[in-house]
C-alpha positions in Angstrom: -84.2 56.5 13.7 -85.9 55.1 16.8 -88.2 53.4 15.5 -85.9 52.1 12.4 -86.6 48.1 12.7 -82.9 47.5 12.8 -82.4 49.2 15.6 -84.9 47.4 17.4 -83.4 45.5 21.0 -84.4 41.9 19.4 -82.4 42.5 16.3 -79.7 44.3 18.1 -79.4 41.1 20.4 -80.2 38.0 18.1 -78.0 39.5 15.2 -75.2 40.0 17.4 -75.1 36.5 18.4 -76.0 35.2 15.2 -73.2 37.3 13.7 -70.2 36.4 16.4 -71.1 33.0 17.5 -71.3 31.9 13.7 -68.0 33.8 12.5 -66.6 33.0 15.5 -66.5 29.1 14.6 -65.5 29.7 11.2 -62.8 31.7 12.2 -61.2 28.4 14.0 -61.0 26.8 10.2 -58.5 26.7 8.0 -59.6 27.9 4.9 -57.9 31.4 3.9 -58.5 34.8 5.9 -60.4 36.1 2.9 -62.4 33.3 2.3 -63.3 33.7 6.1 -63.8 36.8 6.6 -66.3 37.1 2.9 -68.0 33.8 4.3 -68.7 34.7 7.9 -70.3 38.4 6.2 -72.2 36.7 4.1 -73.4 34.0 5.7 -74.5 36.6 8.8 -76.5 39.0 6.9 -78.1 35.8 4.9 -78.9 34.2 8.5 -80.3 37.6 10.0 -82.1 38.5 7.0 -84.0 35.2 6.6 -85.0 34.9 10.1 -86.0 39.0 10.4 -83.7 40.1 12.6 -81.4 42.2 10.3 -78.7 44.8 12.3 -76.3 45.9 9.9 -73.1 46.5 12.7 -73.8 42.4 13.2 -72.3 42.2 9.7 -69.2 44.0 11.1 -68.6 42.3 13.9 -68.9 38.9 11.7 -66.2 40.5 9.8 -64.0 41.0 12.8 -64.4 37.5 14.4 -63.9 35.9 11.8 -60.6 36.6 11.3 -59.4 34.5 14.4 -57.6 37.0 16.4 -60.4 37.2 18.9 -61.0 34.8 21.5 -64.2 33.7 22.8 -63.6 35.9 25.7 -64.4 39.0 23.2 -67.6 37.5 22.1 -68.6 38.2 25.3 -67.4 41.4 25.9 -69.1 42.7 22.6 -72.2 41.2 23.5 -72.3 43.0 26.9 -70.8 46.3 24.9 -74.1 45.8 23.1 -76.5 45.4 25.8 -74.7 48.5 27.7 -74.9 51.0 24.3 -78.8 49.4 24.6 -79.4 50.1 28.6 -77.8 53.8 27.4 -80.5 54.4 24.2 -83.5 53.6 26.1 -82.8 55.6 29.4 -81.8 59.1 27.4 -84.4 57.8 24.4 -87.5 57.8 27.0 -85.9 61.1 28.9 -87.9 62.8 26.5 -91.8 62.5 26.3 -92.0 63.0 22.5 -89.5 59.9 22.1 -90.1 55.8 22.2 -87.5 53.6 22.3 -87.8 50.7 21.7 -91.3 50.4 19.7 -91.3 46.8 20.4 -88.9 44.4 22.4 -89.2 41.0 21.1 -92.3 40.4 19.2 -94.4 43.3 17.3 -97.4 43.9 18.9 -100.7 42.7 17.1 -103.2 45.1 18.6 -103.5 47.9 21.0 -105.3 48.0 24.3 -107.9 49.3 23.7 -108.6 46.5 20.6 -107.7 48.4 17.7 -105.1 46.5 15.1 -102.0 48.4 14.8 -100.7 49.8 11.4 
């Protein structure tokens, strides 16, 4: 599942943020827990999906944040949790020479080197 789009570092990245940050601030209001919780999901995945960045464990940590037990301090900490688990899959991804990760970084590439337009 390398080369699964979701798993991709820019939707890893942007989703998280997307995901926390958002749920995060409605997490601070005072509507009920459920009502949170459904709205900060939903309102992710919606986000993420419009803009193409979709990472489905965003979802889960909009679930989590948005049930204000977290401080900001955790946003943090899940975001660098994030960029460590990424640092870890593309060293022992790359160990191998039959592997690729990531396929792309930010933006998908258009064409190859040597000219030819990419499937």
């Amino acid at each position: 599942l390398t080369s699964a789009p979701a798993s991709q570092p820019r939707n890893i990245i942007i989703g998280q943020i997307f995901g926390m940050c958002l749920s995060f601030g409605i997490g601070e209001s005072e509507i009920p827990l459920w009502l949170k919780q459904s709205l900060a999901t939903s309102l992710t995945i919606f986000i993420m999906v419009k803009i193409g960045v979709t990472h489905p464990p965003a979802g889960a940590a909009a679930l989590l944040f948005s049930s204000g037990k977290y401080k900001i301090q955790q946003v943090g900490m899940n975001l660098m949790a994030n960029l460590v688990a990424l640092l870890m899959a593309v060293i022992i991804n790359n160990a191998d020479v039959h592997r690729q990760y990531p396929t792309f970084w930010g933006v998908r590439p258009f064409f190859c080197i040597s000219g030819e337009k990419k499937p």
